[in-house]
MARTOR-291455 format. One record per residue (C-alpha): residue number from 1; residue in one letter; x negated, y negated, z negated. Coordinates in pm, whole numbers. Example, Ala and Ser with C-alpha at 12.3 -4.5 7.8 and 13.67 -1.06 7.14 Angstrom:
BEGIN
+-----+----+--------+--------+--------+
|   i | aa |      u |      v |      w |
+-----+----+--------+--------+--------+
|   1 |  a |  -1230 |    450 |   -780 |
|   2 |  s |  -1367 |    106 |   -714 |
+-----+----+--------+--------+--------+
end
This chain:
BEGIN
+-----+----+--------+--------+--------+
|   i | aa |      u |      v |      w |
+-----+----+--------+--------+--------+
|   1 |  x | -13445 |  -8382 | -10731 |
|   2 |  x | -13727 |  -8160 | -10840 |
|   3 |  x | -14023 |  -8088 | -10578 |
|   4 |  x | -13779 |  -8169 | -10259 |
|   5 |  x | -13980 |  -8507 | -10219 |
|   6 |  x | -14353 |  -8457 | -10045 |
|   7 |  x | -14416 |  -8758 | -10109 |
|   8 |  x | -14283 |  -9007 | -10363 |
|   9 |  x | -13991 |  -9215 | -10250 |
|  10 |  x | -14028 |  -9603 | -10163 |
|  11 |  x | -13754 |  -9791 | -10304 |
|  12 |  x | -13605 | -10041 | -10079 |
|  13 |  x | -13743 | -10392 | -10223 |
|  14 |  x | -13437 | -10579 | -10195 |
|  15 |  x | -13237 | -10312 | -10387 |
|  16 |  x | -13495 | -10300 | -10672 |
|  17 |  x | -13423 | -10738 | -10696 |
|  18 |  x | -13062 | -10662 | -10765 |
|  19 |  x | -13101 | -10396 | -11004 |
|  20 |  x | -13162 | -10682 | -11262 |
|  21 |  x | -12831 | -10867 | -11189 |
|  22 |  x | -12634 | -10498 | -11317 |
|  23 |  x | -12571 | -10481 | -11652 |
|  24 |  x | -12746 | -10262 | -11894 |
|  25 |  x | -12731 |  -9923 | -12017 |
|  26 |  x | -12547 |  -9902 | -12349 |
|  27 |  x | -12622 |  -9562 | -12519 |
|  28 |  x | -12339 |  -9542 | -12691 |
|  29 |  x | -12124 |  -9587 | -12389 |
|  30 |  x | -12323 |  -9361 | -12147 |
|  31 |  x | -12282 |  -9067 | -12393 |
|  32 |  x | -12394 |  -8843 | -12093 |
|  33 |  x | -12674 |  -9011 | -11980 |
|  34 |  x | -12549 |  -9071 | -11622 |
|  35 |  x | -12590 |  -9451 | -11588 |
|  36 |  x | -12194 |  -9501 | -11726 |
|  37 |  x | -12133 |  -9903 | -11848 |
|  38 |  x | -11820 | -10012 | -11975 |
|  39 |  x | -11732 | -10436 | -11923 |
|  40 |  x | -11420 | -10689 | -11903 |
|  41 |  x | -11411 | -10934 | -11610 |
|  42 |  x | -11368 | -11308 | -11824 |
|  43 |  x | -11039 | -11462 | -11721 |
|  44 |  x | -10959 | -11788 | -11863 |
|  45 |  x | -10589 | -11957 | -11698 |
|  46 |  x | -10490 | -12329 | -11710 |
|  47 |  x | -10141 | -12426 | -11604 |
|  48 |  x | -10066 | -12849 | -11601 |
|  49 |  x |  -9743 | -12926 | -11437 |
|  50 |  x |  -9562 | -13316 | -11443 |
|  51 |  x |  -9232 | -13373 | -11311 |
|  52 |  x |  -9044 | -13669 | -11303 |
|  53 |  x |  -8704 | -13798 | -11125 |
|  54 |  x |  -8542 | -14130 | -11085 |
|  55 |  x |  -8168 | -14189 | -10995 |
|  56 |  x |  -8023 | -14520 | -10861 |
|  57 |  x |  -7694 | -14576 | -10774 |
|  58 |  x |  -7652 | -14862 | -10514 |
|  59 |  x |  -7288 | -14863 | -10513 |
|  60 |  x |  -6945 | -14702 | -10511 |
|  61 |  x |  -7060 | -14477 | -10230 |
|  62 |  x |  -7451 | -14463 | -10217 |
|  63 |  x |  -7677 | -14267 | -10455 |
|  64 |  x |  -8053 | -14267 | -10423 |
|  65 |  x |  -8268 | -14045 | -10626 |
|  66 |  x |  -8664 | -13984 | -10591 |
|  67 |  x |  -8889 | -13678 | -10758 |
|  68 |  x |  -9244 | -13598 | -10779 |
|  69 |  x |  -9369 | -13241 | -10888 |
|  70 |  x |  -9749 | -13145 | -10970 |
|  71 |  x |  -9907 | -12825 | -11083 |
|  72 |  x | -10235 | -12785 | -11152 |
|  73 |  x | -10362 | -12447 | -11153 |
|  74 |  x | -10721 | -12327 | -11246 |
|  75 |  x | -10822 | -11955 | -11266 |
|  76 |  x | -11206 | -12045 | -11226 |
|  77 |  x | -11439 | -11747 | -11091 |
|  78 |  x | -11734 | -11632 | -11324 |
|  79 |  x | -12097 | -11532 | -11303 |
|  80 |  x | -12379 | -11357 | -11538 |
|  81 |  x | -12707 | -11277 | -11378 |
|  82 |  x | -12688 | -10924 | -11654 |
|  83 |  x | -12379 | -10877 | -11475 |
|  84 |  x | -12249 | -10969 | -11175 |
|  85 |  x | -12021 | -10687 | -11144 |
|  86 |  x | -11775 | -10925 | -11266 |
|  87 |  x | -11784 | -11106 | -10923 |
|  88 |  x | -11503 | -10872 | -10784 |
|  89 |  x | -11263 | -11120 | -10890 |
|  90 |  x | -11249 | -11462 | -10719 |
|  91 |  x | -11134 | -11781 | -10857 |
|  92 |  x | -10875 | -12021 | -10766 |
|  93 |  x | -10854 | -12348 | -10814 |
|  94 |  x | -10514 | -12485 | -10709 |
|  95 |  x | -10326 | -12795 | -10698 |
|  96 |  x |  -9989 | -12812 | -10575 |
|  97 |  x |  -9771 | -13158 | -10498 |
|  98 |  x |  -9407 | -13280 | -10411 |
|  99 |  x |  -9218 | -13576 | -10331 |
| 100 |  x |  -8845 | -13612 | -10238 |
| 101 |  x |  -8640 | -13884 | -10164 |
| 102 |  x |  -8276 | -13792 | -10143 |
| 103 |  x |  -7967 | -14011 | -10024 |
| 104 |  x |  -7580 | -13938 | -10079 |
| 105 |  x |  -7362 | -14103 |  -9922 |
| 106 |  x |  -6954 | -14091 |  -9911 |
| 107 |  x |  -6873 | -14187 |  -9609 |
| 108 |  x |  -6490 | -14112 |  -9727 |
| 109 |  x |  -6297 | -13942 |  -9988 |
| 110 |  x |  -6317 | -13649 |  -9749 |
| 111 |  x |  -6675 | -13706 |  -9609 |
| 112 |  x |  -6989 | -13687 |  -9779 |
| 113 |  x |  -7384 | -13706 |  -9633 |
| 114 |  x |  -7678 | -13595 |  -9813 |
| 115 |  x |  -8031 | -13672 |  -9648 |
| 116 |  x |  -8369 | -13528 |  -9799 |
| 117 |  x |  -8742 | -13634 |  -9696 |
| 118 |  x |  -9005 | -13422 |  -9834 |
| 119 |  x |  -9341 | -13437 |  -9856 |
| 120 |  x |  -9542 | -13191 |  -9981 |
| 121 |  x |  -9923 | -13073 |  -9998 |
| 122 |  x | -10098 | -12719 | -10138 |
| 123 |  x | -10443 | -12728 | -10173 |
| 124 |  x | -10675 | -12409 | -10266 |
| 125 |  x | -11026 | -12386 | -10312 |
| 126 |  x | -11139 | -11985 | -10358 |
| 127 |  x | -11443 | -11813 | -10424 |
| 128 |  x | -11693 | -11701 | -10596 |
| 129 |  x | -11892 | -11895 | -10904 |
| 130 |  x | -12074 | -12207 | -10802 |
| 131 |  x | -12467 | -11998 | -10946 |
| 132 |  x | -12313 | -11668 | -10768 |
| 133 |  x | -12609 | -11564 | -10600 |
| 134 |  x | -12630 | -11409 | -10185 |
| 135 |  x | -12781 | -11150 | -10014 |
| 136 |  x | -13093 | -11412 |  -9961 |
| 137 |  x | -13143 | -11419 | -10352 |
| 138 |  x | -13246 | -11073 | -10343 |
| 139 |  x | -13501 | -11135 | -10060 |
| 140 |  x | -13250 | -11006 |  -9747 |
| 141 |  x | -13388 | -11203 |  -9419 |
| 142 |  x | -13052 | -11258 |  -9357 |
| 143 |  x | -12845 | -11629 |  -9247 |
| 144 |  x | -12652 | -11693 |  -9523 |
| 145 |  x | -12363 | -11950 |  -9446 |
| 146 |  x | -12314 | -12027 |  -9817 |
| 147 |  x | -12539 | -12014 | -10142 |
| 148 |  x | -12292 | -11772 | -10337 |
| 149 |  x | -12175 | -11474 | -10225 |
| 150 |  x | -12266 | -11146 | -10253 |
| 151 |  x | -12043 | -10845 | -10138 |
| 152 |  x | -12187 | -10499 | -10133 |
| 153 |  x | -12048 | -10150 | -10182 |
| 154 |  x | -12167 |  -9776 | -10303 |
| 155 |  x | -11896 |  -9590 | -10280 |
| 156 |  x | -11789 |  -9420 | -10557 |
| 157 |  x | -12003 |  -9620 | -10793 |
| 158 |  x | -12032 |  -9935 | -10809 |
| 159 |  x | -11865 | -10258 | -10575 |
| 160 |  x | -11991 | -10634 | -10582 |
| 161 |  x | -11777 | -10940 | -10489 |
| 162 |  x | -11491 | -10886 | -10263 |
| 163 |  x | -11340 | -10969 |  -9894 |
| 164 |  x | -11110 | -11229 | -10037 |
| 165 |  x | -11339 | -11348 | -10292 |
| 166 |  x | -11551 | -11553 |  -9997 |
| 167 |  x | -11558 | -11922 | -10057 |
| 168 |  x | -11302 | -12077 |  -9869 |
| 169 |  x | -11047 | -12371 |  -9874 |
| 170 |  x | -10713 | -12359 |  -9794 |
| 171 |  x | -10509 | -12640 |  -9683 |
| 172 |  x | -10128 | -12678 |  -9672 |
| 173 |  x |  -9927 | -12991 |  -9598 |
| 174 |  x |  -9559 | -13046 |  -9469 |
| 175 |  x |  -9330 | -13314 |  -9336 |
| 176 |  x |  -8965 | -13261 |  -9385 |
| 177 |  x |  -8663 | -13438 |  -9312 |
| 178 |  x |  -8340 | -13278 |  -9355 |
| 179 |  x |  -7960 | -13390 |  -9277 |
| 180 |  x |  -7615 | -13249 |  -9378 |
| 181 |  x |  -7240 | -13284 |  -9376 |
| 182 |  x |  -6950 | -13222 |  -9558 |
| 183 |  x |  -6637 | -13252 |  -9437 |
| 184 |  x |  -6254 | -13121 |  -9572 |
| 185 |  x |  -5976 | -13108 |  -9338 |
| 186 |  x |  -5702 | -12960 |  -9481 |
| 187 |  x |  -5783 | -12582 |  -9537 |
| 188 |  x |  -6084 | -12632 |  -9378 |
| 189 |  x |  -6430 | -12697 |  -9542 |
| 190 |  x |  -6665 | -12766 |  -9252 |
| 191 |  x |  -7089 | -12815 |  -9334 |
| 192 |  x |  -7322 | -12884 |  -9052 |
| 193 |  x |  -7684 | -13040 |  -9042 |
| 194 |  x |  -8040 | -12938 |  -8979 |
| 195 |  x |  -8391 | -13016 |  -9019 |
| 196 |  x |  -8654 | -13107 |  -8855 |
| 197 |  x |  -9047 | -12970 |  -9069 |
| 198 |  x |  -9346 | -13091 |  -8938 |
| 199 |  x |  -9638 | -12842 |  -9085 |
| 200 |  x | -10015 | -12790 |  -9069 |
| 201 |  x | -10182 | -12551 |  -9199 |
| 202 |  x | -10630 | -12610 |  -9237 |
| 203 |  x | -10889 | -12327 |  -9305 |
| 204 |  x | -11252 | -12368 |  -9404 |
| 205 |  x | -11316 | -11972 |  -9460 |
| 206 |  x | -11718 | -11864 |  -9511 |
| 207 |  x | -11505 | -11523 |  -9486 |
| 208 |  x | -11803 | -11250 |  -9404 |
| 209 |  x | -12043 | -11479 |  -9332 |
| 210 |  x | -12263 | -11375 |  -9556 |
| 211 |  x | -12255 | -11010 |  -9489 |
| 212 |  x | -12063 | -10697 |  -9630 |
| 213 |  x | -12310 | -10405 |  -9756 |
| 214 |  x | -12152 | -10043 |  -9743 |
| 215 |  x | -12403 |  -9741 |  -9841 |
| 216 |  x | -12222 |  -9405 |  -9892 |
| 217 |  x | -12474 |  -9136 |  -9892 |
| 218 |  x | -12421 |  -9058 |  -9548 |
| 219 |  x | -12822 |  -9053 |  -9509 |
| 220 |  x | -12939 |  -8886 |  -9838 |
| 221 |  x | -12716 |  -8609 |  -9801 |
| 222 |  x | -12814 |  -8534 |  -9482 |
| 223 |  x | -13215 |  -8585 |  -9482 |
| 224 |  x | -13510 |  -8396 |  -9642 |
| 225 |  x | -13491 |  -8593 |  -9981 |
| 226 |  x | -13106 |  -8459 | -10000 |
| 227 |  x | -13040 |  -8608 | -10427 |
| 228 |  x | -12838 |  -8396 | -10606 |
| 229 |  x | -12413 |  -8394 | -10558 |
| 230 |  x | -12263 |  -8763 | -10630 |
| 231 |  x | -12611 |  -8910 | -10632 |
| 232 |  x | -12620 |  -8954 | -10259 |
| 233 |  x | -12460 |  -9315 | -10245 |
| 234 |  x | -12669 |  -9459 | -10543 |
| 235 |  x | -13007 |  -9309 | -10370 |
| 236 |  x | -12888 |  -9478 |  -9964 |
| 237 |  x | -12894 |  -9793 | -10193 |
| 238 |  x | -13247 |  -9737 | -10365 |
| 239 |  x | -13368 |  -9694 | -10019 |
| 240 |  x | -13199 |  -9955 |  -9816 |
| 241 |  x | -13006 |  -9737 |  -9621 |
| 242 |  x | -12696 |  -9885 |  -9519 |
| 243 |  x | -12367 |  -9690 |  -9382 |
| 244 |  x | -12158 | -10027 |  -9296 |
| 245 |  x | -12271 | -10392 |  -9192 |
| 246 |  x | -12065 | -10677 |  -9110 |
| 247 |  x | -12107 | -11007 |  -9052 |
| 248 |  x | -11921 | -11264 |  -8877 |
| 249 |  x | -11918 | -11668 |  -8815 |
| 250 |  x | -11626 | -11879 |  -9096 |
| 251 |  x | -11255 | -11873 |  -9011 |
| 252 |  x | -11200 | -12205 |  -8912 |
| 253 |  x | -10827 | -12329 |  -8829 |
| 254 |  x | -10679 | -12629 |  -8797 |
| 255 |  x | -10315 | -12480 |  -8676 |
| 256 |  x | -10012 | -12733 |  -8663 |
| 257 |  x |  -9642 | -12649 |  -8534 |
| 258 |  x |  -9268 | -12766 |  -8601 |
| 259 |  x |  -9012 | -12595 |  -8764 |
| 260 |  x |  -8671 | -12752 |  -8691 |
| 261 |  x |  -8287 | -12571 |  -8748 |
| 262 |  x |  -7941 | -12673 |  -8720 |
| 263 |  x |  -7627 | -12517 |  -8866 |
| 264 |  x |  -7293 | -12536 |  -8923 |
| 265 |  x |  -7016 | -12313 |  -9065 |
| 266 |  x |  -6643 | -12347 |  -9137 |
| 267 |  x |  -6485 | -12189 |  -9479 |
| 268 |  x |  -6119 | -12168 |  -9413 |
| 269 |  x |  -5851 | -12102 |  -9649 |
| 270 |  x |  -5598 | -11917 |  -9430 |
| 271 |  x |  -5371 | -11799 |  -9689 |
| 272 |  x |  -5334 | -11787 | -10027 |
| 273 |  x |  -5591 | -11541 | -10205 |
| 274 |  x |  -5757 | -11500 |  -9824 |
| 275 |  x |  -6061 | -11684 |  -9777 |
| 276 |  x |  -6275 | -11690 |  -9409 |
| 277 |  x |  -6620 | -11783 |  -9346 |
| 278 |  x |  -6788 | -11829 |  -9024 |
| 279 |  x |  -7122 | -11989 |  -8893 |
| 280 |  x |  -7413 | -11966 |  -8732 |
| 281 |  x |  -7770 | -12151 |  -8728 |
| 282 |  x |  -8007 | -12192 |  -8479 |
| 283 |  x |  -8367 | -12103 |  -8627 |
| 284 |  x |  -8641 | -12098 |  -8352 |
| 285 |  x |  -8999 | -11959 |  -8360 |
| 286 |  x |  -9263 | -12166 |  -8230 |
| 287 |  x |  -9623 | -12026 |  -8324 |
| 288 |  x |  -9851 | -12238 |  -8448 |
| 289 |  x | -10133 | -12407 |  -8198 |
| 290 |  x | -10440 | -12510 |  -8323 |
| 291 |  x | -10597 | -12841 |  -8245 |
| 292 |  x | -10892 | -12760 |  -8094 |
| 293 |  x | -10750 | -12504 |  -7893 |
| 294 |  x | -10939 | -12222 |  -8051 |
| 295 |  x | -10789 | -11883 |  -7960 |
| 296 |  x | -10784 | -11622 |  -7652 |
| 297 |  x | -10603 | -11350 |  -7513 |
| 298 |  x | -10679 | -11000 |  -7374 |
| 299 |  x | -10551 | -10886 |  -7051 |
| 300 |  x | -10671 | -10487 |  -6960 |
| 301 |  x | -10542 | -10505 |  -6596 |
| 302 |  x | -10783 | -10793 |  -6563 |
| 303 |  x | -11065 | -10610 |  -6754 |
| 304 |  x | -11022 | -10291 |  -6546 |
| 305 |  x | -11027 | -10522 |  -6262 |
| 306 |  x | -11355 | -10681 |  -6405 |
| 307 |  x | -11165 | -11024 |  -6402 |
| 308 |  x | -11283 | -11312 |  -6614 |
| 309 |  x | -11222 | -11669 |  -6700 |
| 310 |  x | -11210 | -12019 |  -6545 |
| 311 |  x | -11300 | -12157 |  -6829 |
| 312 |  x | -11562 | -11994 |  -6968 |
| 313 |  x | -11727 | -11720 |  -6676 |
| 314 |  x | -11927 | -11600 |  -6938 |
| 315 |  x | -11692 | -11434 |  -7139 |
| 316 |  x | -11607 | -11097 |  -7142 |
| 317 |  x | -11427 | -10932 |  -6868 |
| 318 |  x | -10976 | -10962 |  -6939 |
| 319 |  x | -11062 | -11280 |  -7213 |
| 320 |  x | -10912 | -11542 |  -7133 |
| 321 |  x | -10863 | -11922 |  -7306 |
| 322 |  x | -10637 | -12217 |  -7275 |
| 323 |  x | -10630 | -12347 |  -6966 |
| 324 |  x | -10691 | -12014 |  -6824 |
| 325 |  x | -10367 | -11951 |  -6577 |
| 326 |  x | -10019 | -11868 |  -6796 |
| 327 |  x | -10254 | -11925 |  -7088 |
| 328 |  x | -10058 | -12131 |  -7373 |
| 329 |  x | -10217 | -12333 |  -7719 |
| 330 |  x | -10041 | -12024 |  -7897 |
| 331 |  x | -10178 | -11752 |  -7699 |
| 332 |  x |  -9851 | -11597 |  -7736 |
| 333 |  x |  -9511 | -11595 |  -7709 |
| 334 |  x |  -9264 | -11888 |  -7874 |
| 335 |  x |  -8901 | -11779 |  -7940 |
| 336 |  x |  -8692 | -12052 |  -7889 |
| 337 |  x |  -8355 | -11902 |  -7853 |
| 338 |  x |  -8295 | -11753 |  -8198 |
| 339 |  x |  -7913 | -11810 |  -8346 |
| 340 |  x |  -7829 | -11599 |  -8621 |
| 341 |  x |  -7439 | -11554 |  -8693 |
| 342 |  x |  -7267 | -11471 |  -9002 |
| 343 |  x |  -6904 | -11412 |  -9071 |
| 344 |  x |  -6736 | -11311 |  -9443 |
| 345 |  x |  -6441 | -11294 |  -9653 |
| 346 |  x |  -6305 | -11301 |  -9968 |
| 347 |  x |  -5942 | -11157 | -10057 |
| 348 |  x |  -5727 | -11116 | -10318 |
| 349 |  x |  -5502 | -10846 | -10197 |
| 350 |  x |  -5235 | -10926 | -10532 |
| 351 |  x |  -5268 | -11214 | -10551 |
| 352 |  x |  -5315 | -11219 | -10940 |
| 353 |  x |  -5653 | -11340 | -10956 |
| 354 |  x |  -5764 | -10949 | -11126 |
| 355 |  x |  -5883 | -10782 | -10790 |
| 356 |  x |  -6104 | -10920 | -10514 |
| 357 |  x |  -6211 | -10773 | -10206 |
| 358 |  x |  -6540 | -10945 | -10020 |
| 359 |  x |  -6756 | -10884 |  -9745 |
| 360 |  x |  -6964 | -11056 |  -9512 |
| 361 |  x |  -7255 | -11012 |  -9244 |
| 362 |  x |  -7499 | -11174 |  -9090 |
| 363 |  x |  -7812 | -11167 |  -8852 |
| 364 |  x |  -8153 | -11293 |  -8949 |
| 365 |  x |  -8468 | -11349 |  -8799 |
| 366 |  x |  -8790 | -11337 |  -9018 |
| 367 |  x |  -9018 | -11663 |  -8956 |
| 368 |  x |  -9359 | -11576 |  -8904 |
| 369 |  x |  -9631 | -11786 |  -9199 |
| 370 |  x |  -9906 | -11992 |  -9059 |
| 371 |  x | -10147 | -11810 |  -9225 |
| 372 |  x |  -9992 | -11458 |  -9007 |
| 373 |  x |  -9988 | -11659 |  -8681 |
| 374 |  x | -10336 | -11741 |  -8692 |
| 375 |  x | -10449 | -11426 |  -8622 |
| 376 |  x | -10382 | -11522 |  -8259 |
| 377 |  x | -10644 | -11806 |  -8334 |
| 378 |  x | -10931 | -11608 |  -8434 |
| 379 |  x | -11015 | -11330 |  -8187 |
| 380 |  x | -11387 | -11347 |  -8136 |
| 381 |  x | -11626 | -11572 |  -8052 |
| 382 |  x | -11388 | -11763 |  -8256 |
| 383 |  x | -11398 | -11547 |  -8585 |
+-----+----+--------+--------+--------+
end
């Protein structure tokens, strides 16, 4: 930058520790002499799966069968303290189990039942390396909610870690029991059944509890000591000039709901080479709560109205939390009433088995995941 400074610069302490942890300079890379490296992020994927099934017939008209189902998967995360540019990809560590028990039974030559109970667990744990280092490593008189974890950002050159690299464990587990029928009556095949899924869904997120760095140059291309074009973002670093900070507490959720459906539909051979189909299902949507009731909701007219909560006075004007008046564990809306219809055919206007005609529709409703639905959950103070 020539004679712009008046004085030297002083280089932001914290900034100078971390230079150390970025790799080197390789002259044969940085052919221009601009600071260019050149690396591969490791990746190294393990995939162990075991599945086995037993069948057992009891008798003429009962059939038991049980399976089990694992899959291991490991994608672990890496670290190098020449490089730990390689931290903008997390690891997973994933194990993923399933049991059924399944029961057929003919009631009659015409009537059959199936029954299914499931059980099944998904377990994730994500992050960065176990020796990833954090923003306290470095010297930054910052909390720090877990040893690794760095994120940090100059724009346009160079990023560190990641916002879902953040150590965190994911929990999934399901209860389902399931019931159907199958009955013929003359031209008619008639199904019908349901199920009834019990599911909880457990976070342990550190999230940005550690802190997210941003410099852009926003301050060196404006001041005095303005570096030369592109250098801006790399110089806000040197000095410790940051553009973005956030930091919050871990995403915590313990969120548990049902998810139950019933059915039927009637397939109905009219004529010959004319086939008709008709149902329709009964799907709700009921959000997930979460068991310590974390969550709120935002009202303006209250706000405007500087109106606050029972439960908590404290809290800002319009928040309001369970127990609060018309205030419900999902802090939204359910749907209970959702049936979705469908109708078809299938016809065979010769009748020579060459030309079919089919067509069907149907209306559908979308269920909304856990991990979507606990965004109503984690409104601050809660996340």
């Amino acid at each position: 930058v020539g004679n712009k400074y008046a004085t030297p610069p002083t280089y932001n302490a914290q900034a100078l520790n971390l230079l150390k942890y970025l790799p080197a300079i390789d002259p044969a890379v940085d052919t221009q002499g601009c600071g260019l490296v050149s690396y591969a992020i490791p990746s190294l994927i393990s995939n162990n799966e075991f599945v086995t099934r037993v069948d057992y017939t009891i008798n003429s008209k009962h059939n038991l069968y049980a399976r089990y189902f694992i899959d291991g998967y490991q994608a672990p995360a890496f670290f190098s303290p020449t490089n730990i540019l390689i931290t903008t990809q997390s690891g997973n560590l994933q194990r993923v189990q399933s049991f059924v028990a399944g029961e057929s039974w003919a009631i009659s030559p015409r009537t059959v039942n199936t029954a299914h109970l499931t059980i099944s667990r998904r377990r994730n744990n994500r992050g960065y390396a176990d020796n990833d280092i954090n923003a306290a490593t470095i010297g930054v008189n910052l909390y720090q909610a877990v040893p690794n974890g760095l994120q940090l950002t100059v724009s346009n050159k160079f990023t560190i870690g990641g916002g879902t690299n953040s150590v965190s464990h994911f929990n999934d587990n399901a209860l389902a029991f399931s019931d159907d029928v199958t009955m013929l009556r003359g031209k008619h095949q008639i199904v019908f059944g349901g199920e009834w899924v019990q599911n909880q869904l457990n976070i342990g997120n550190a999230y940005q509890s550690n802190g997210n760095f941003g410099f852009d140059g926003r301050y060196s291309a404006n001041g005095p000591n303005g570096g030369s074009a592109g250098s801006e973002a790399n110089l806000d670093f040197l000095m410790g000039t940051m553009s973005t900070f956030q930091q919050s507490k871990q995403q915590q959720n313990a969120l548990r709901a049902p998810i139950p459906s019933l059915y039927i539909q009637d397939t109905w051979h009219a004529a010959r080479g004319l086939t008709l189909v008709g149902g329709i299902r009964w799907s709700p949507e009921f959000l997930p709560v979460d068991v310590f009731n974390r969550g709120t909701t935002f009202d303006m007219t209250a706000f405007l109205a500087n109106k606050g909560s029972s439960i908590y006075p404290n809290a800002p004007a319009g928040t309001f939390f369970y127990g609060d008046p018309g205030v419900s564990r999902q802090f939204t809306k359910n749907s209970p009433w959702q049936f979705s219809p469908n109708v078809g055919f299938s016809w065979d206007p010769a009748g020579d088995g060459k030309t079919v005609i089919r067509a069907g529709a149907s209306l559908n409703y979308d269920m909304v995941n856990f991990f979507t639905g606990q965004r109503n959950q984690q409104n601050p103070p809660f996340a």
